[in-house]
N, CA, C and O atoms as a GROMACS GRO file, in nm:
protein
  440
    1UNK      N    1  16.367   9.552  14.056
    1UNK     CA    2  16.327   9.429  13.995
    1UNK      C    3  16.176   9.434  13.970
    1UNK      O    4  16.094   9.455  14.060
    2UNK      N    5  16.154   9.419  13.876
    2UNK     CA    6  15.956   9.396  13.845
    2UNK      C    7  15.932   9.254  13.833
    2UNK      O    8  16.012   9.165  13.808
    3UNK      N    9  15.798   9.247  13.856
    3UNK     CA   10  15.746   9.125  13.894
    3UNK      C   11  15.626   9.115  13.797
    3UNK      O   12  15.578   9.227  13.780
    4UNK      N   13  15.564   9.025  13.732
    4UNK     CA   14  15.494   9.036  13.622
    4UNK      C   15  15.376   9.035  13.720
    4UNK      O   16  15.359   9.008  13.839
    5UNK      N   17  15.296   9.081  13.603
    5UNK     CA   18  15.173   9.126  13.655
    5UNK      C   19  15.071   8.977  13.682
    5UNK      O   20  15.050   8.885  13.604
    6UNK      N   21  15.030   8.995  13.804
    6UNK     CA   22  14.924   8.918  13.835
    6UNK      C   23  14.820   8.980  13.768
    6UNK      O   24  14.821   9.103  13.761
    7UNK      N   25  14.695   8.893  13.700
    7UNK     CA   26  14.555   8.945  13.659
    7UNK      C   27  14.447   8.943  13.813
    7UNK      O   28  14.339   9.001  13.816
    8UNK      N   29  14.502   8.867  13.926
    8UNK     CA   30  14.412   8.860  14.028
    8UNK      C   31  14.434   8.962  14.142
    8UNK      O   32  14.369   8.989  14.243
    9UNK      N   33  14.554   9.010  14.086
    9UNK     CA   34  14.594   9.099  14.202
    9UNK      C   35  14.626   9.253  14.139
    9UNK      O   36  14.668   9.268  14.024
   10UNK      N   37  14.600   9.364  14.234
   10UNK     CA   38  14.592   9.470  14.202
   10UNK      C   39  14.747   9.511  14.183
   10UNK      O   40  14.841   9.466  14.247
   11UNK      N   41  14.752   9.635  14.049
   11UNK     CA   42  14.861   9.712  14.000
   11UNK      C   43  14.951   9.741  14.087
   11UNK      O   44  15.071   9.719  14.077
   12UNK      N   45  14.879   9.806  14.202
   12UNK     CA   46  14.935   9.930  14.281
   12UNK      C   47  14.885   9.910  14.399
   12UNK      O   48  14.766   9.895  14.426
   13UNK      N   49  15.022   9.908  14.508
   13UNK     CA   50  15.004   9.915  14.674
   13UNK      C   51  14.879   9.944  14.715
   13UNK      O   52  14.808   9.997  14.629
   14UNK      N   53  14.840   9.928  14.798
   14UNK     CA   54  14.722   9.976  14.897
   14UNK      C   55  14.740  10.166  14.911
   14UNK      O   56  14.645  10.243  14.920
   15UNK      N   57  14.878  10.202  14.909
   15UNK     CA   58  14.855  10.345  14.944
   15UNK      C   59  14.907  10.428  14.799
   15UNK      O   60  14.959  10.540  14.809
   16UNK      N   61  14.890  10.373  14.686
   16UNK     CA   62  14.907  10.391  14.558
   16UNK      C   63  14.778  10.350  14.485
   16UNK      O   64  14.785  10.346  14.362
   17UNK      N   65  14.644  10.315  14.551
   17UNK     CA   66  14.569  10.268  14.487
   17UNK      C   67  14.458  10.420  14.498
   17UNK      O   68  14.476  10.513  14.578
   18UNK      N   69  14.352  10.412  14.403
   18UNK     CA   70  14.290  10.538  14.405
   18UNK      C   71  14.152  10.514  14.521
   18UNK      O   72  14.068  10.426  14.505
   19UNK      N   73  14.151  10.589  14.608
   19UNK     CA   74  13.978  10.530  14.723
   19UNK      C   75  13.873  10.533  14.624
   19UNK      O   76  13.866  10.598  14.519
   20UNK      N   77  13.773  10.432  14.688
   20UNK     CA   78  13.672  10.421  14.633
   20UNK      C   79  13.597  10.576  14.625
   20UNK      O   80  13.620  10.667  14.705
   21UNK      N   81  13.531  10.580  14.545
   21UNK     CA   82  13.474  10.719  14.469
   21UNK      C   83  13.313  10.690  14.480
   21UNK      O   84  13.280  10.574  14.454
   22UNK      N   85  13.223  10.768  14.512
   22UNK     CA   86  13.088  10.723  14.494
   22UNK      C   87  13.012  10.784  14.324
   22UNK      O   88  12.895  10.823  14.322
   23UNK      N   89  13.084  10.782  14.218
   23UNK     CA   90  13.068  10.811  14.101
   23UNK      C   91  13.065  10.656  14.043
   23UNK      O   92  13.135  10.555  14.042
   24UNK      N   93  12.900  10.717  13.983
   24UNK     CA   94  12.847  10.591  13.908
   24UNK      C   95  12.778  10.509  14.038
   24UNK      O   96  12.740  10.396  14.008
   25UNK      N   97  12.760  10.546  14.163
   25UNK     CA   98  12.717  10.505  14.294
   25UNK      C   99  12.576  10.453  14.243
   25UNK      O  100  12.538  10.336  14.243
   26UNK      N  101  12.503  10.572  14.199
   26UNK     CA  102  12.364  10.587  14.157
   26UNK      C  103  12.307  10.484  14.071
   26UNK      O  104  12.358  10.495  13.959
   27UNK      N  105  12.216  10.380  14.078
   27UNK     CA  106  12.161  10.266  13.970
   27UNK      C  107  12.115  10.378  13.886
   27UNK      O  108  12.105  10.498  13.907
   28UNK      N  109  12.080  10.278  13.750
   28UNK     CA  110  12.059  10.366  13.625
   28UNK      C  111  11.905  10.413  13.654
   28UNK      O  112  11.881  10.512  13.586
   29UNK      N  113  11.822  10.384  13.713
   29UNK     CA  114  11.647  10.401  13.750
   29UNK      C  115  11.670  10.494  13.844
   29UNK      O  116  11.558  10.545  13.852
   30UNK      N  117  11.756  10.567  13.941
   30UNK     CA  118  11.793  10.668  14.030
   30UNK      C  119  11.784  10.812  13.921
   30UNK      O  120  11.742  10.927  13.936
   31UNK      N  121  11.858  10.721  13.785
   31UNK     CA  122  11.868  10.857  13.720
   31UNK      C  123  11.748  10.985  13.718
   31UNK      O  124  11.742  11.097  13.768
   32UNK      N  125  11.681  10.922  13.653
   32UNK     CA  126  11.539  10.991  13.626
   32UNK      C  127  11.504  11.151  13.748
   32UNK      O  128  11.465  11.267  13.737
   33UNK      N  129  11.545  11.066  13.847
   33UNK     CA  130  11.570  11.166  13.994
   33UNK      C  131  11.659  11.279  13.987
   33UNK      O  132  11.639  11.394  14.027
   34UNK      N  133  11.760  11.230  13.929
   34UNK     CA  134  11.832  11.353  13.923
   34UNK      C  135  11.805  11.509  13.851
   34UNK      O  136  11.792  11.529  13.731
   35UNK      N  137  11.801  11.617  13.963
   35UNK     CA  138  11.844  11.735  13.885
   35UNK      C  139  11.921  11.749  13.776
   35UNK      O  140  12.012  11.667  13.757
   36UNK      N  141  11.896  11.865  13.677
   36UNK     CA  142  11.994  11.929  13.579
   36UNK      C  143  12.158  11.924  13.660
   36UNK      O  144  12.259  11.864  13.623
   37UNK      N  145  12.142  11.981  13.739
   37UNK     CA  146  12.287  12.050  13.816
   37UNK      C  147  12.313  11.933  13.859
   37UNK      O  148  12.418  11.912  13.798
   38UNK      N  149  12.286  11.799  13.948
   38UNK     CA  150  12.314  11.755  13.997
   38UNK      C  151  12.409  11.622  13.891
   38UNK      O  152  12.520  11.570  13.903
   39UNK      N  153  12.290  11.608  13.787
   39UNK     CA  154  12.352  11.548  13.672
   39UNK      C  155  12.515  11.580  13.618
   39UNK      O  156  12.600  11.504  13.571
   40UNK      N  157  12.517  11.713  13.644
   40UNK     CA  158  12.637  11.766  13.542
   40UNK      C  159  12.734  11.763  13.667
   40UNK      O  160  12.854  11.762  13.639
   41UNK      N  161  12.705  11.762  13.780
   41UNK     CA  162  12.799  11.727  13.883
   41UNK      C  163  12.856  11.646  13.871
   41UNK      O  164  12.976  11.647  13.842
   42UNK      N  165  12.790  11.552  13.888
   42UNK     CA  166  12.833  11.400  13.888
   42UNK      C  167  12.927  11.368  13.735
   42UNK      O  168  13.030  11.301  13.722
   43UNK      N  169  12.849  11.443  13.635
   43UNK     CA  170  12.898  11.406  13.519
   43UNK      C  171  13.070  11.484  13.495
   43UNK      O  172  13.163  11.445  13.423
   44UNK      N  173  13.061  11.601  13.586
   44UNK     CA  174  13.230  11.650  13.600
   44UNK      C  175  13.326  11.599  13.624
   44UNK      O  176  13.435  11.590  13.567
   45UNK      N  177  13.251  11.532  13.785
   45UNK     CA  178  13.340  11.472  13.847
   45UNK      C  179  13.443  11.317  13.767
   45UNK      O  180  13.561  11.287  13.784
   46UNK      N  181  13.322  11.237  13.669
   46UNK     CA  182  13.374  11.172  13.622
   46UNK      C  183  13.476  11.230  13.523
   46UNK      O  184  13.594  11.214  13.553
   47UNK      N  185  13.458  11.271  13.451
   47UNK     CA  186  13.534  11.366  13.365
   47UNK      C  187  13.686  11.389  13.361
   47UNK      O  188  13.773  11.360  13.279
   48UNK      N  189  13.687  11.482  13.533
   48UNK     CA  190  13.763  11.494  13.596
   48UNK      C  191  13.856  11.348  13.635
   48UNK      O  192  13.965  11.324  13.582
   49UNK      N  193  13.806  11.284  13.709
   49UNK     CA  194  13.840  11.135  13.699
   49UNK      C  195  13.937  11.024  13.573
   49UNK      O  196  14.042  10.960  13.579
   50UNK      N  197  13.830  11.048  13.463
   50UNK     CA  198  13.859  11.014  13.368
   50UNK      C  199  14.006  11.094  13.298
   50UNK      O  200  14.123  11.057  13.302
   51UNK      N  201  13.963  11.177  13.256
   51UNK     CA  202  14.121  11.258  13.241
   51UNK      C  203  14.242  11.235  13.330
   51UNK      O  204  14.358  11.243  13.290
   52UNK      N  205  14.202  11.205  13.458
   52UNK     CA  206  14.352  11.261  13.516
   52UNK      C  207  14.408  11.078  13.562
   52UNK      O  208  14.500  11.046  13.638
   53UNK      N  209  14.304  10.977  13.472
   53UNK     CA  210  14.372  10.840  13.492
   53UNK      C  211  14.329  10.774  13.613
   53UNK      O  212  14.377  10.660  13.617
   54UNK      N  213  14.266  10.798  13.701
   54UNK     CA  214  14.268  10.706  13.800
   54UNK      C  215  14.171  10.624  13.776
   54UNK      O  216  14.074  10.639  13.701
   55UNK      N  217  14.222  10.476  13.887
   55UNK     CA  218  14.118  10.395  13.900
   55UNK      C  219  14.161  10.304  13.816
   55UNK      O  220  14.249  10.334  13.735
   56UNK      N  221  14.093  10.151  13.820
   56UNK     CA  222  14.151  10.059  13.759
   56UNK      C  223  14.056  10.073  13.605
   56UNK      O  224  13.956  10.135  13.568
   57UNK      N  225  14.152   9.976  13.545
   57UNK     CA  226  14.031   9.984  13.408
   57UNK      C  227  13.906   9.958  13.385
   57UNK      O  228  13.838  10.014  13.300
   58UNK      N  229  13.863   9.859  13.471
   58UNK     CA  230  13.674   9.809  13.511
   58UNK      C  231  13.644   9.914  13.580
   58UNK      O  232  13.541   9.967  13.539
   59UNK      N  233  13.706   9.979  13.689
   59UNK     CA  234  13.622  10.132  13.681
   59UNK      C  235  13.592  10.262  13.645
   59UNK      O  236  13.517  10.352  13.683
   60UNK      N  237  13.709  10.236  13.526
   60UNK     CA  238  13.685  10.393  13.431
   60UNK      C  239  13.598  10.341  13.332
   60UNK      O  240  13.537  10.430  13.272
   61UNK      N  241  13.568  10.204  13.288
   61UNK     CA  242  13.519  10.145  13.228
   61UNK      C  243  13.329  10.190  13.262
   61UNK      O  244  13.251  10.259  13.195
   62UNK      N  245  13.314  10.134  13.361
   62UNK     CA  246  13.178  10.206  13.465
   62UNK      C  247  13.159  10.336  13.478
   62UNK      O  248  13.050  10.388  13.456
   63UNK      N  249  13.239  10.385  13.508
   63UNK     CA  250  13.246  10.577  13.479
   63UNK      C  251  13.218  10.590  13.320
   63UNK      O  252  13.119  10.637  13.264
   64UNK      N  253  13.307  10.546  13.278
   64UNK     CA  254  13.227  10.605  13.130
   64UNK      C  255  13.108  10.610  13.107
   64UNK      O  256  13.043  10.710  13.080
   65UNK      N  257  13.060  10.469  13.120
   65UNK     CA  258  12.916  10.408  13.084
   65UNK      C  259  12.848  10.486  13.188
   65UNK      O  260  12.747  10.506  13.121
   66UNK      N  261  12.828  10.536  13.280
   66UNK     CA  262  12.779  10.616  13.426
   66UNK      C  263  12.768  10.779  13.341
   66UNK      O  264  12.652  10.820  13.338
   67UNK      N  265  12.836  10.843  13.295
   67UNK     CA  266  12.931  10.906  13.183
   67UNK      C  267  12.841  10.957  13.097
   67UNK      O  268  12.785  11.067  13.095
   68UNK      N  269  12.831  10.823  12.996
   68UNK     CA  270  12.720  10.869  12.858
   68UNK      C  271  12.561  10.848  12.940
   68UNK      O  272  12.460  10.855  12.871
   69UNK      N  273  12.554  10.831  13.038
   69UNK     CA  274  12.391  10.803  13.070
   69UNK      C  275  12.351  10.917  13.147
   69UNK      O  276  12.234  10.954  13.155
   70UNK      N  277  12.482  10.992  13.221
   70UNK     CA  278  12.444  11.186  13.246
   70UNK      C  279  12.425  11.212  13.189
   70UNK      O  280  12.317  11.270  13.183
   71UNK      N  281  12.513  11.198  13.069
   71UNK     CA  282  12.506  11.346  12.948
   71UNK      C  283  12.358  11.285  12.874
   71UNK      O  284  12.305  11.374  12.808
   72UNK      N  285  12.293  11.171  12.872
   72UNK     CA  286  12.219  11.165  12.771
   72UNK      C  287  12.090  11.283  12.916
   72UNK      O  288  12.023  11.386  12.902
   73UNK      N  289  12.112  11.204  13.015
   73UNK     CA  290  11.991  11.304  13.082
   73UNK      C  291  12.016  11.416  13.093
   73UNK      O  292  11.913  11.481  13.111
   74UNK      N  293  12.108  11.476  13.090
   74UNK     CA  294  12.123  11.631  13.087
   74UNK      C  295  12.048  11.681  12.963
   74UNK      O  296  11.975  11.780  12.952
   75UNK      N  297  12.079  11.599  12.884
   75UNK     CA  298  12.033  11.685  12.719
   75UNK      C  299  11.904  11.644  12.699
   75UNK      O  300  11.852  11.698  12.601
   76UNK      N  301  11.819  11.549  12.773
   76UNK     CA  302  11.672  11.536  12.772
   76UNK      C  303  11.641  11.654  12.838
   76UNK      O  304  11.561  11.732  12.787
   77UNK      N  305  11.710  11.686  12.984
   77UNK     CA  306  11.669  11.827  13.072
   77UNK      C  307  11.645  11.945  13.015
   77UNK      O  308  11.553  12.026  13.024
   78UNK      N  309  11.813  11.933  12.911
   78UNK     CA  310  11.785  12.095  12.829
   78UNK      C  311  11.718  12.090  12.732
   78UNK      O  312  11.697  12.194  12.668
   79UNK      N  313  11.658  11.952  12.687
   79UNK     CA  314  11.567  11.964  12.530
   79UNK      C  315  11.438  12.017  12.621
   79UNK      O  316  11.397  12.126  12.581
   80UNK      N  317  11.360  11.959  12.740
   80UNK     CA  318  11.301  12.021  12.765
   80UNK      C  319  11.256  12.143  12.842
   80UNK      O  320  11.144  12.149  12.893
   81UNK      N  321  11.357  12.252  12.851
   81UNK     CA  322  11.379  12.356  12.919
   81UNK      C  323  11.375  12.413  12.796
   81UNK      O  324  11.305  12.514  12.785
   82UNK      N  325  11.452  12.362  12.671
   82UNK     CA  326  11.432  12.441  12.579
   82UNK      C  327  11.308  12.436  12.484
   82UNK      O  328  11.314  12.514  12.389
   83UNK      N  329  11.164  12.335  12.497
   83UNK     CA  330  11.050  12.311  12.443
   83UNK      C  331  10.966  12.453  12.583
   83UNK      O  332  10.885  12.533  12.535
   84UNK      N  333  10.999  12.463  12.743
   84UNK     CA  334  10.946  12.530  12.796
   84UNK      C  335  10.961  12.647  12.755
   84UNK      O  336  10.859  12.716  12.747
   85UNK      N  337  11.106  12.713  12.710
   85UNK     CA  338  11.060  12.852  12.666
   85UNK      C  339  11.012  12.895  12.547
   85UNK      O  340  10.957  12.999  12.509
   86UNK      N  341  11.043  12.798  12.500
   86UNK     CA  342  10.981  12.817  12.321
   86UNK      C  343  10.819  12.800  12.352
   86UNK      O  344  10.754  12.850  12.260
   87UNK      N  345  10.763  12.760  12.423
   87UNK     CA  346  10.621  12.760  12.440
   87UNK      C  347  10.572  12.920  12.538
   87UNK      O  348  10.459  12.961  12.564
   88UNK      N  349  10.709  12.980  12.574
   88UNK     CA  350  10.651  13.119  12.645
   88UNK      C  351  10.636  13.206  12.500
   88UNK      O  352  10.701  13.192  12.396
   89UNK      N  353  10.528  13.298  12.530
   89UNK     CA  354  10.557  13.397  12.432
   89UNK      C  355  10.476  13.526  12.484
   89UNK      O  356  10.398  13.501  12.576
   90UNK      N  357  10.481  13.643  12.448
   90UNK     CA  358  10.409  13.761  12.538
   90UNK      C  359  10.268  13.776  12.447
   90UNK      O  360  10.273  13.766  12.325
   91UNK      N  361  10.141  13.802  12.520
   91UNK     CA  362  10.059  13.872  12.501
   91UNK      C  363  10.081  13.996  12.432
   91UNK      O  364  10.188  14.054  12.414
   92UNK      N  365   9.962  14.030  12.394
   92UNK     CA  366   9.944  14.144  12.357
   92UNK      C  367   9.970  14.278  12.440
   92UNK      O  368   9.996  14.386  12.387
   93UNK      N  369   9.960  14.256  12.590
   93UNK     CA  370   9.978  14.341  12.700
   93UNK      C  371  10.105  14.322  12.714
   93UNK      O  372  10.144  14.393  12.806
   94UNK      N  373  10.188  14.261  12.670
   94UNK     CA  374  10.313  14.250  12.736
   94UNK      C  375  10.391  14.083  12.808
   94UNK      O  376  10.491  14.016  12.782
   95UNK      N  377  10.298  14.075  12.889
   95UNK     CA  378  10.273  13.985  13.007
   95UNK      C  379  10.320  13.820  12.929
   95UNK      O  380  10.244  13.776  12.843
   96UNK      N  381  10.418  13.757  12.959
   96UNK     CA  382  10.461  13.622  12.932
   96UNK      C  383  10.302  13.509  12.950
   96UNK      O  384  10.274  13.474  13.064
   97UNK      N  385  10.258  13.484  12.891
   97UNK     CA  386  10.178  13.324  12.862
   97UNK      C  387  10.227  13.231  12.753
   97UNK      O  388  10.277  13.238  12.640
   98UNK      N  389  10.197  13.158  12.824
   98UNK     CA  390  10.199  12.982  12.750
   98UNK      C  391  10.146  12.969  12.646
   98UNK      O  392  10.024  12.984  12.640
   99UNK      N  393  10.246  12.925  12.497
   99UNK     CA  394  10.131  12.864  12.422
   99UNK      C  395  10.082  12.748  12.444
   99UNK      O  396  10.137  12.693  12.539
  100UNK      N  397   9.975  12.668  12.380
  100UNK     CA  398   9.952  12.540  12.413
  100UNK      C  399  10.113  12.431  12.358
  100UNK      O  400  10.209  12.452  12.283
  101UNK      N  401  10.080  12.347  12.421
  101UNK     CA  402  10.164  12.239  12.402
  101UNK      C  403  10.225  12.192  12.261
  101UNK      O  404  10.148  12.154  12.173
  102UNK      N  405  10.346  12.193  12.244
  102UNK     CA  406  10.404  12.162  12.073
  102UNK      C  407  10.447  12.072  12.090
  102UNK      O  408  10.462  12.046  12.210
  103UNK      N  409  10.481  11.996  12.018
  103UNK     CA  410  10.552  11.875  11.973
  103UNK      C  411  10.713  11.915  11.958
  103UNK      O  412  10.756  12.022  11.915
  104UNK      N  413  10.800  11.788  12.012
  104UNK     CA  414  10.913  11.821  12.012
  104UNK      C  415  10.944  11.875  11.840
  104UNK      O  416  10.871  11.865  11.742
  105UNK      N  417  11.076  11.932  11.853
  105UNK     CA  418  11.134  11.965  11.712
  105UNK      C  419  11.193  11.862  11.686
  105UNK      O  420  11.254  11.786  11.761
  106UNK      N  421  11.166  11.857  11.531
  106UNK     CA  422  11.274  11.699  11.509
  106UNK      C  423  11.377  11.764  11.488
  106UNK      O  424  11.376  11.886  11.498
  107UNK      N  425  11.487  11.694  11.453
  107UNK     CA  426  11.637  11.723  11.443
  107UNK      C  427  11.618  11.722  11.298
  107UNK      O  428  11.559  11.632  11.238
  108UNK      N  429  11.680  11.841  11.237
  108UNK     CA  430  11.639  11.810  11.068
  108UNK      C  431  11.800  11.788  11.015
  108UNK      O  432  11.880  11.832  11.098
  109UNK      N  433  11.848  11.746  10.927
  109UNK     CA  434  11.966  11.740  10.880
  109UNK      C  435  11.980  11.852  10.734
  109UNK      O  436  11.934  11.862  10.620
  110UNK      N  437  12.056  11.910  10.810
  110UNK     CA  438  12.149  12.030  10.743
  110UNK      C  439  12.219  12.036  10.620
  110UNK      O  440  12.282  12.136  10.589
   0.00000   0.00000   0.00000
């Protein structure tokens, strides 16, 4: 027999429900803190999460949004990992130095 859904009450039993997860734990001003690696951790795990369905809809909802605000810091990380080596270049001896400081690349359309 099914029973219509309450909006105040949860889907699924207590031992059918998914445990709390510490993804998306982090306030958005924590971000900044985060490592490359640590970013893409976190950003798996949701991923992972996300794909395989769990969790109610307000918290895949938060994972997402948790979600696009890794990936945007990851890709600030690698834009500037990728401005650091583009500023290495070798001497004349060989030997890796720095050029001075460039300006990001703009994104040109193709």
């Amino acid at each position: 027999m099914t029973h219509p859904v309450d909006p105040g009450r949860p889907a699924a039993g207590p031992s059918e429900q998914s445990e709390p997860s510490d993804l998306g734990a982090a306030p958005a001003e924590d971000l900044a803190a985060l490592s490359f690696e640590a970013a893409m951790a976190e950003l798996e795990a949701i991923v992972r999460k996300l794909e395989g369905g769990q969790g109610a809809l307000e918290d895949s909802i938060r994972d997402y949004e948790r979600g696009s605000q890794l990936r945007a810091h990851c890709a600030g990380k690698l834009r500037e990992a990728q401005l650091t080596i583009e500023r290495i270049h070798r001497a004349a001896d060989g030997t890796p130095e720095a050029r001075p400081d460039t300006a990001l690349p703009t994104e040109s359309a193709s």
